[in-house]
C-alpha positions in Angstrom: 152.9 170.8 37.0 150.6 168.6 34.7 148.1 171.7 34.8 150.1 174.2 34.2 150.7 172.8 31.2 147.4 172.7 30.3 147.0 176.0 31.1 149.7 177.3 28.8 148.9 174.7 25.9 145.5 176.9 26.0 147.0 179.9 26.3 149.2 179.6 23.2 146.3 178.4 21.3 144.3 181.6 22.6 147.1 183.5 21.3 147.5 182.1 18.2 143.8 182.6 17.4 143.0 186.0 19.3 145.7 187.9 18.3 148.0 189.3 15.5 151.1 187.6 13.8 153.6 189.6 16.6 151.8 188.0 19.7 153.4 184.4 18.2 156.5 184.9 19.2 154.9 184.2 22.8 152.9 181.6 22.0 156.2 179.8 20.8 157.9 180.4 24.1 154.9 178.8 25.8 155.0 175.9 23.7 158.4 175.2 24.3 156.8 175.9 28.5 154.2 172.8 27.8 156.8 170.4 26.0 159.2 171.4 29.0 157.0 170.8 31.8 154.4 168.0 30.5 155.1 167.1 26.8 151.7 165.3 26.0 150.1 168.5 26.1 151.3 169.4 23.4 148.3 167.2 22.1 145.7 169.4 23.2 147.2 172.2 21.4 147.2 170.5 17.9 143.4 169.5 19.2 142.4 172.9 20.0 143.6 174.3 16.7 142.2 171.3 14.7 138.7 172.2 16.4 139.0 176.0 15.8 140.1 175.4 12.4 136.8 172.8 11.8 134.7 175.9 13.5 135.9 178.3 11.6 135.3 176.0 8.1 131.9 175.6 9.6 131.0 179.3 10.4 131.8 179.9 6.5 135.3 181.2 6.8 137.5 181.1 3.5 138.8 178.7 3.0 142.0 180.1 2.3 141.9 182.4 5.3 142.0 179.2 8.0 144.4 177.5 5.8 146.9 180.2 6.3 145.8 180.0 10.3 146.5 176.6 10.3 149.8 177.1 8.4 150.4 179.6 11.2 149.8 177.2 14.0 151.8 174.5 12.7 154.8 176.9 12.4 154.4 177.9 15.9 154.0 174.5 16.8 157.0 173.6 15.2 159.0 177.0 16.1 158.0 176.1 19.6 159.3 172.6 19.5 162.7 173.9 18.2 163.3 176.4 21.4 162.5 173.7 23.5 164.9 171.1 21.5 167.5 173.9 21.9 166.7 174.7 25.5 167.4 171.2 26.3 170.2 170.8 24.6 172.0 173.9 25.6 171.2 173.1 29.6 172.7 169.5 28.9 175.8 170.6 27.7 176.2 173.2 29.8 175.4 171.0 33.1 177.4 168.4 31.7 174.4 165.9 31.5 174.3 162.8 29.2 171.3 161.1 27.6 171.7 157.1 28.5 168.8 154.5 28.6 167.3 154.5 32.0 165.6 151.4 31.1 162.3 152.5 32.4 159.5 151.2 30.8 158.5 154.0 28.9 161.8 154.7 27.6 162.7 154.2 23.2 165.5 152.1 24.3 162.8 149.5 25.8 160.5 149.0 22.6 160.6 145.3 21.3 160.6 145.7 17.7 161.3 141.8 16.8 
């Protein structure tokens, strides 16, 4: 599972760099894929597109033209996250499933903030 995450984390990159503005719409989907099936991949996404970004700054781009690509990234990042948010949401409720504290150790509910 882990790599098919991986696999679709590089994907959406590929198509967020390779291809024109109406290709995002399937890089969101697979975004919402990589936070569904292993979220910290979502971390080699951002990487990539940091890198690509630093490339393209160093290969003399304009300046303005990888700032709008990065602008473009981030909103599919972010349009990505919200299909998945609503994805997960929608399957809860309609599976009648609750979030409760598992009390595993990686859970929010088990931080020590005192």
């Amino acid at each position: 599972i882990d790599m098919l995450a991986l696999f679709l984390a590089c994907t959406a990159v590929f198509i967020w760099y390779r291809f024109s503005l109406k290709w995002i719409p399937l890089g969101c989907l697979l975004i919402a894929g990589v936070l569904g099936t292993y979220q910290s991949y979502v971390s080699v996404a951002i990487v990539l597109v940091i890198f690509i970004c630093i490339k393209d700054l160093l290969s003399r781009k304009e300046f303005k033209t990888v700032l709008l690509s990065g602008i473009r990234a981030v909103c599919m990042l972010l349009v990505g996250a919200l299909i998945y948010y609503l994805a997960l949401k929608l399957t809860t409720k309609i599976l009648g499933y609750e979030y409760y504290n598992t009390g595993s150790y990686n859970s929010i509910y088990s931080a020590d903030l005192s």
